[in-house]
BAGUSE-463705 format. One record per residue (C-alpha): x, y, z; residue in one letter; residue number from 1. Coordinates in steps of 0.02 Angstrom, whole numbers, padded with zeros to 5 digits, always signed. Example, Ala and Ser with C-alpha at 12.3 -4.5 7.8 and 13.67 -1.06 7.14 Angstrom:
# residues 2
(site (+00615 -00225 +00390) A 1);
(site (+00684 -00053 +00357) S 2);
END
This chain:
# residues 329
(site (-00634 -00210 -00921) X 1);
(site (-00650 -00385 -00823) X 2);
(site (-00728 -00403 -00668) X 3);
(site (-00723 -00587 -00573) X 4);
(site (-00882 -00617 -00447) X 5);
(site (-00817 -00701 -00283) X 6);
(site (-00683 -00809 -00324) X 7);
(site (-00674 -00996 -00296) X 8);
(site (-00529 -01112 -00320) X 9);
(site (-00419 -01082 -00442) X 10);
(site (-00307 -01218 -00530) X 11);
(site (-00158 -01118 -00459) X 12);
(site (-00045 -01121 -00279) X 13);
(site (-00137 -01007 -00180) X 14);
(site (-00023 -01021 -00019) X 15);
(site (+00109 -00933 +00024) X 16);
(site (+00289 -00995 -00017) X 17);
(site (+00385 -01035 +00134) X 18);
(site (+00499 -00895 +00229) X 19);
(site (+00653 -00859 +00168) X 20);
(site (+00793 -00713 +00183) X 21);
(site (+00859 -00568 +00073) X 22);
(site (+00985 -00645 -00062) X 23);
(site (+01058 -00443 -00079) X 24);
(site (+01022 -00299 +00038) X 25);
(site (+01094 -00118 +00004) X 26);
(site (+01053 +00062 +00057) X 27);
(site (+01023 +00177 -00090) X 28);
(site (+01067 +00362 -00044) X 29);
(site (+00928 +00485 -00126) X 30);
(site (+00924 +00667 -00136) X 31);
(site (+00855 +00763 +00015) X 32);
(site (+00967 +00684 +00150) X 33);
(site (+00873 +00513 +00111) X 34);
(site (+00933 +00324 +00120) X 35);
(site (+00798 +00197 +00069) X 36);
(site (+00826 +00009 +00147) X 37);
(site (+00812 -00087 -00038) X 38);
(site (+00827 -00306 -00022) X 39);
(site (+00794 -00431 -00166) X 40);
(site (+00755 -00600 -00141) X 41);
(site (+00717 -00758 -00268) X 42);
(site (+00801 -00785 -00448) X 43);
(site (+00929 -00656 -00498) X 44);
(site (+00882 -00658 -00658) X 45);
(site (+00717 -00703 -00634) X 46);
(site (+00580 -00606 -00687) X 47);
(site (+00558 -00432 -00558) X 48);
(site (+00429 -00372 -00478) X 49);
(site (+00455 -00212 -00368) X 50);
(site (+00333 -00223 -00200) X 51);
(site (+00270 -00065 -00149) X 52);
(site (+00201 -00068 +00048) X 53);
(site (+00072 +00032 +00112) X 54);
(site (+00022 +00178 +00240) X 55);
(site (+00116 +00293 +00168) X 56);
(site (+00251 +00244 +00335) X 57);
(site (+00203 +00080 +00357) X 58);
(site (+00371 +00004 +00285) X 59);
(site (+00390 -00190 +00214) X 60);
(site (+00373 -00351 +00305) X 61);
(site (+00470 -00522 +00265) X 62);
(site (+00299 -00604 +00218) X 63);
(site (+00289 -00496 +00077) X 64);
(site (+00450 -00589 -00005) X 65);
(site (+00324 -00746 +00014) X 66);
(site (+00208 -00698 -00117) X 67);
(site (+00319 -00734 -00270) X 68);
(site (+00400 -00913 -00323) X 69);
(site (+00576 -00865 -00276) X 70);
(site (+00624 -01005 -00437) X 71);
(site (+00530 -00869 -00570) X 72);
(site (+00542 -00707 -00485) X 73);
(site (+00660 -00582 -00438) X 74);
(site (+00577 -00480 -00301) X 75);
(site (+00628 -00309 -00243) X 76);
(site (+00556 -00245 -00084) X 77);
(site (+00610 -00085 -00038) X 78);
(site (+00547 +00059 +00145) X 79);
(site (+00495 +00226 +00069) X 80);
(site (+00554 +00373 +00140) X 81);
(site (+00562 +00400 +00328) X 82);
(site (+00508 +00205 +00373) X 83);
(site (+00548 +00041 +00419) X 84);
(site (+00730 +00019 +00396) X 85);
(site (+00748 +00175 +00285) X 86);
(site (+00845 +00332 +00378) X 87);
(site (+00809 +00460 +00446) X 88);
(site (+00656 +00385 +00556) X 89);
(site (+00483 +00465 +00537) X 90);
(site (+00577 +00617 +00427) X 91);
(site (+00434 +00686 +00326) X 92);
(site (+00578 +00824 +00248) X 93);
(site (+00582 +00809 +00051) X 94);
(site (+00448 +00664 +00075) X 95);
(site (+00320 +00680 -00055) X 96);
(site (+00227 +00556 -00170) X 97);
(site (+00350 +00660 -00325) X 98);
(site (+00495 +00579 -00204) X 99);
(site (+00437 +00411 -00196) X 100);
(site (+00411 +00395 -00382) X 101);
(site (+00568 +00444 -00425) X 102);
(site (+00645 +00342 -00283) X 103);
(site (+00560 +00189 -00387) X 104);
(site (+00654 +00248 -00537) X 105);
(site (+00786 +00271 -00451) X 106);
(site (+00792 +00092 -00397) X 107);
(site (+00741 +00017 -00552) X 108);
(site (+00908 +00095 -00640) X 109);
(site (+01011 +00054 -00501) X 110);
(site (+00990 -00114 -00524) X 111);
(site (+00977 -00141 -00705) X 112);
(site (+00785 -00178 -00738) X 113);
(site (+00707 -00116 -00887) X 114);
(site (+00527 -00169 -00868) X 115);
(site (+00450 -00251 -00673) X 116);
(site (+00283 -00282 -00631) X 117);
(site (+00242 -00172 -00477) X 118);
(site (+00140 -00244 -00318) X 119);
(site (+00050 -00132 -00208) X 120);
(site (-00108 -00129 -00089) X 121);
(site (-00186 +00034 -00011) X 122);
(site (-00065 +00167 -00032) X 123);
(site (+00051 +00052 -00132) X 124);
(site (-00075 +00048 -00238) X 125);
(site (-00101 +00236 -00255) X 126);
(site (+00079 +00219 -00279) X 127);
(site (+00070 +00086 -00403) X 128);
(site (-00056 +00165 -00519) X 129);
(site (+00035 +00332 -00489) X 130);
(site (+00206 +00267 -00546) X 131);
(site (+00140 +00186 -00682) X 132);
(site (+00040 +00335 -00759) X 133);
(site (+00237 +00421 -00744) X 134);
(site (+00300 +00286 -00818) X 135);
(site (+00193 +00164 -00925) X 136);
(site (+00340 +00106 -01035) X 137);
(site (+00446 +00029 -00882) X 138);
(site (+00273 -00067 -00813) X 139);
(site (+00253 -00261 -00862) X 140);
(site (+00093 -00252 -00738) X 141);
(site (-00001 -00195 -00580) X 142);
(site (-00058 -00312 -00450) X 143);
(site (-00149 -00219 -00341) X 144);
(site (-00227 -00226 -00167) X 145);
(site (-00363 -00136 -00076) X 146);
(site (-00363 +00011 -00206) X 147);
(site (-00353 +00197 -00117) X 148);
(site (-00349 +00338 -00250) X 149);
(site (-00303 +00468 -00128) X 150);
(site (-00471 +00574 -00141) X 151);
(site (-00583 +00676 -00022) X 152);
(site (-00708 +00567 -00023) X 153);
(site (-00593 +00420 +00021) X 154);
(site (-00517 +00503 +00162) X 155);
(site (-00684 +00587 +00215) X 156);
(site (-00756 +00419 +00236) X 157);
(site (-00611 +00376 +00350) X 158);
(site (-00571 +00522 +00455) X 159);
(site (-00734 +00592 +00440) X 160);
(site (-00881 +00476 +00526) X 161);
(site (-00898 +00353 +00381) X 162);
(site (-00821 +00205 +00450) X 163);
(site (-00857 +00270 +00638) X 164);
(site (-01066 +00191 +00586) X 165);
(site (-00975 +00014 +00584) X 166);
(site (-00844 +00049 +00708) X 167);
(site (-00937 +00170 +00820) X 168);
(site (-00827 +00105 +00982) X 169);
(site (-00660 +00115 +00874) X 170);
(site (-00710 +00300 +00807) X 171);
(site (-00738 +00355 +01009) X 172);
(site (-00576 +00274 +01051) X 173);
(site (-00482 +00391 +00894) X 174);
(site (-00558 +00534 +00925) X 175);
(site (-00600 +00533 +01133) X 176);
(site (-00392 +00603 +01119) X 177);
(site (-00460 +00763 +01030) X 178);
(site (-00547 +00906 +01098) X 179);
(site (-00739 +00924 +01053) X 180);
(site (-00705 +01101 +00940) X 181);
(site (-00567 +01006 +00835) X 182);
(site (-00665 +00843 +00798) X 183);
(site (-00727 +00908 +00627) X 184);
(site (-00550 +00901 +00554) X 185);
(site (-00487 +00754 +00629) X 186);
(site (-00326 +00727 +00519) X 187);
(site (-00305 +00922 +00560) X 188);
(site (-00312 +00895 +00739) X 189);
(site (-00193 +00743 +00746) X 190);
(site (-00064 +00830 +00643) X 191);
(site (-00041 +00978 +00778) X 192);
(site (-00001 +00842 +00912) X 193);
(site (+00096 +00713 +00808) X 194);
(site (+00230 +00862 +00740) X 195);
(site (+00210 +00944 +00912) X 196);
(site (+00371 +00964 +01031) X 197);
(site (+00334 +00839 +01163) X 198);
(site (+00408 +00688 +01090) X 199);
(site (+00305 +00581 +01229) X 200);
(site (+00148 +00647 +01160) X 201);
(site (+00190 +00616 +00975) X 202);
(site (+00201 +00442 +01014) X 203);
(site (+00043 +00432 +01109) X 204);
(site (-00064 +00502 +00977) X 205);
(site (+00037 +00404 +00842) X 206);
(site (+00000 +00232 +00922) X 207);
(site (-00199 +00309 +00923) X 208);
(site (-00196 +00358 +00749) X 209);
(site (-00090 +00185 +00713) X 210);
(site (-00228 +00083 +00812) X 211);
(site (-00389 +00153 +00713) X 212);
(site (-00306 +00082 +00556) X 213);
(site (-00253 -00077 +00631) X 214);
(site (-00406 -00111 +00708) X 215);
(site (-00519 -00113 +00553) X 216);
(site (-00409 -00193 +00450) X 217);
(site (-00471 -00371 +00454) X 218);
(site (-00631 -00460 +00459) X 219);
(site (-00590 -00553 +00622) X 220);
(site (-00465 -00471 +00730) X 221);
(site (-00390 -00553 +00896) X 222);
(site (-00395 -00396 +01033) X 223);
(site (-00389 -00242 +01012) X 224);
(site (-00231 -00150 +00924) X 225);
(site (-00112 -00044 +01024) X 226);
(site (-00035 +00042 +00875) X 227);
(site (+00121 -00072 +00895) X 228);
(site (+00276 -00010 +00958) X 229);
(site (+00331 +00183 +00995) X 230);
(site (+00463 +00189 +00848) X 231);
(site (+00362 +00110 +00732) X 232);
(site (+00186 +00166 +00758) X 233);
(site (+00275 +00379 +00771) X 234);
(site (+00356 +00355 +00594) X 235);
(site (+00185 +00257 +00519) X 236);
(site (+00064 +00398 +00572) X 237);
(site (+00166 +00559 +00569) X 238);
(site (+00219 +00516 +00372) X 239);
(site (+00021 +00451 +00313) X 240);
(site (-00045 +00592 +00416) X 241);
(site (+00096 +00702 +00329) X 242);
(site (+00045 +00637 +00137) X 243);
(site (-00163 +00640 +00197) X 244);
(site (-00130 +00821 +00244) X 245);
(site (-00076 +00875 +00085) X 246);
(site (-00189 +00770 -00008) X 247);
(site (-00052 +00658 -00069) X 248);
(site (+00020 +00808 -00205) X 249);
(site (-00111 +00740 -00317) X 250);
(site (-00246 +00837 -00408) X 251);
(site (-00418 +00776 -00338) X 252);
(site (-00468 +00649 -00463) X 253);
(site (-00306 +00632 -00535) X 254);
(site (-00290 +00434 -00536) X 255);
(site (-00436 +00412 -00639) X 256);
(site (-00432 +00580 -00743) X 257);
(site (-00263 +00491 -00813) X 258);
(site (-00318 +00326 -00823) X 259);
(site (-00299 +00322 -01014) X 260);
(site (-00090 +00311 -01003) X 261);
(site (-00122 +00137 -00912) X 262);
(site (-00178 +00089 -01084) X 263);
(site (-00099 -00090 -01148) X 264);
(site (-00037 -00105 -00959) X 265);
(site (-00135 -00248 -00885) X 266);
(site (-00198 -00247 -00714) X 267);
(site (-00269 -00367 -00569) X 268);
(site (-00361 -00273 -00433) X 269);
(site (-00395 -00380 -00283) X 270);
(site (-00523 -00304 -00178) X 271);
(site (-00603 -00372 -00029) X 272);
(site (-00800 -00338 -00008) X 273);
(site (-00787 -00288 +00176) X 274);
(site (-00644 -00174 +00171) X 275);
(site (-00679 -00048 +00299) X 276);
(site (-00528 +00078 +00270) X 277);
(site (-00530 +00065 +00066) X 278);
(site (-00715 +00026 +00020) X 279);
(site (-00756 -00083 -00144) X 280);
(site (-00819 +00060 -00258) X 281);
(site (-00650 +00142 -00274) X 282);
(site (-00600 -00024 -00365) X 283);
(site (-00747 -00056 -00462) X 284);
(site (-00756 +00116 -00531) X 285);
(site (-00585 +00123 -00575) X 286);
(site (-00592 -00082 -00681) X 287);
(site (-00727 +00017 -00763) X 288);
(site (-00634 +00143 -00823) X 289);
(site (-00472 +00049 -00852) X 290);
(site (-00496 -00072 -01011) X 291);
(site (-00347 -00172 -00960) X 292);
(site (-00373 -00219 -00765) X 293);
(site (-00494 -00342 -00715) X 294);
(site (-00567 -00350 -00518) X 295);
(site (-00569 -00506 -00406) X 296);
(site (-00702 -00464 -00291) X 297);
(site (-00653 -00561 -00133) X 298);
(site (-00813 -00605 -00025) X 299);
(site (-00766 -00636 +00122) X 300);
(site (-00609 -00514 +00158) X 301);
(site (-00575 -00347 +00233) X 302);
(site (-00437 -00230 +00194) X 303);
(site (-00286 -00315 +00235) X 304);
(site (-00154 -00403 +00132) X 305);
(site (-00160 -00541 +00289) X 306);
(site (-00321 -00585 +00250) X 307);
(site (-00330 -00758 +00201) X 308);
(site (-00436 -00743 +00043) X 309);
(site (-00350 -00577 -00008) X 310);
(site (-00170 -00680 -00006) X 311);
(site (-00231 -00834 -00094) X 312);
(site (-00280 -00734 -00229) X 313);
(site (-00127 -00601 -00232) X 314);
(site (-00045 -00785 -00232) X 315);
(site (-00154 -00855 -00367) X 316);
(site (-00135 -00703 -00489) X 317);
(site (+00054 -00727 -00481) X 318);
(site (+00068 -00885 -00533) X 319);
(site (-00061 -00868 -00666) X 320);
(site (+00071 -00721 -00731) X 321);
(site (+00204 -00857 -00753) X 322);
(site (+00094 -00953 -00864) X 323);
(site (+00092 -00776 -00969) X 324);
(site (+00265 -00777 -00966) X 325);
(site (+00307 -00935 -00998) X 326);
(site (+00166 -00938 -01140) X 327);
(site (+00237 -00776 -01212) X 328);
(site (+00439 -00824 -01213) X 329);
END
């Protein structure tokens, strides 16, 4: 077990590498009436690293393909289920984190990788450390983000008044929508109107349950979050609130009860200090119980992978895995 204090400069590029398109898109059919949007970008046969986004729903974004040096890497972003570019929109049928794994897998075979490091923050981190737990042997390493192990507690602390004593204004906003008798089961309450039959009010409450995430997701924000658009803000909170309503399929505790099968599989948690939606202790307390991952404490930094210090290091810990590479060819 490593842990970093608050990170200064490192001797490595910690910007982000300039835009630049898909060099091969597809659409990979899946069982359950599935087709998952799947792109690659950088070296063909450079090394791969699969990107795993977050929410669950919140599908990827072209900055993503700017973390990796497009001359080293082969980088394979891909929307989960129901999200993004993937079909059908907002479906939550034969959606389940048991899906998503094997829609990795899935992937992975399709296009003839043996072993990929795997890059996730907040769910795609649960994700991450999920997948790899499934499937050690396929794993080069995690680099993870804002680190959510899909417990009670975690999701207590977010739907349940914790964050509301920071973000007391926010939390009346979220939950002003919801009668006064239902407030005590907030993800509950939300569910019954996002899967409701008035299509009109599914998106209103989905751009409110869309906007309580957005808006504590940085340290500085510029206004106040809407949600973002109908479409995209309907599929982002009916398929998290979907996954947070069944607990994710997990067994509470389950991340760290199986830590021991990340053994020999490195890992590089970046966490920032002032994340609001994934608090620091989830990350500390699992680099204490994972011999192989070290933490990079980020001190000034919230929760999202925008964040300037959070993407200079998610930067920085890439290029310092060439060097490995390089160093062990």
């Amino acid at each position: 077990m490593r842990e970093h204090g608050s990170r200064n400069a490192a001797p490595y590029r910690r910007s982000l590498y300039p835009p630049r398109e898909p060099s091969a898109q597809m659409v990979l059919e899946v069982p359950g009436g599935h087709r998952l949007y799947v792109e690659q970008s950088g070296k063909s046969d450079g090394i791969p690293v699969v990107v795993l986004h977050g929410g669950p729903g919140g599908g990827c974004s072209p900055a993503m393909r700017r973390f990796f040096d497009p001359n080293h890497y082969r980088a394979v972003l891909f929307d989960q289920r129901g999200c993004g570019r993937s079909t059908p929109h907002a479906s939550v049928d034969n959606n389940t984190t048991h899906d998503l794994i094997a829609d990795i897998e899935r992937i992975r075979t399709r296009l003839g990788i043996d072993r990929w490091y795997v890059f996730g923050g907040s769910w795609g981190a649960t994700l991450a450390l999920l997948y790899a737990q499934a499937h050690p042997e396929r794993v080069r390493g995690l680099i993870l983000r804002g680190v959510f192990l899909m417990t009670k507690g975690e999701l207590d602390w977010f739907y349940n008044g914790g964050a509301a004593r920071f973000w007391p204004e926010e939390w009346e906003r979220f939950t002003g929508l919801i009668p006064p008798r239902e407030r005590g089961d907030m993800i509950g309450a939300y569910r019954k109107r996002l899967f409701g039959p008035d299509r009109a009010e599914q998106v209103r409450y989905a751009r409110a349950w869309a906007a309580w995430e957005s808006n504590l997701a940085a340290l500085e924000t510029h206004g106040r979050s809407s949600g973002g658009s109908g479409e995209y803000a309907r599929a982002f909170s009916r398929i998290e609130n979907h996954y947070f309503s069944h607990n994710g399929w997990i067994d509470e505790g389950q991340i760290l009860r199986d830590v021991a099968r990340l053994t020999g599989v490195p890992g590089y948690i970046v966490q920032g200090r002032y994340d609001m939606i994934c608090p620091p202790a989830r990350a500390h307390e699992l680099n204490r119980a994972w011999p192989d991952s070290e933490l990079r404490m980020i001190r000034t930094a919230g929760h999202a992978l925008s964040e300037p210090g959070i993407t200079a290091e998610l930067v920085a810990v890439m290029e310092e895995l060439k060097d490995i590479q390089h160093t062990s060819a």
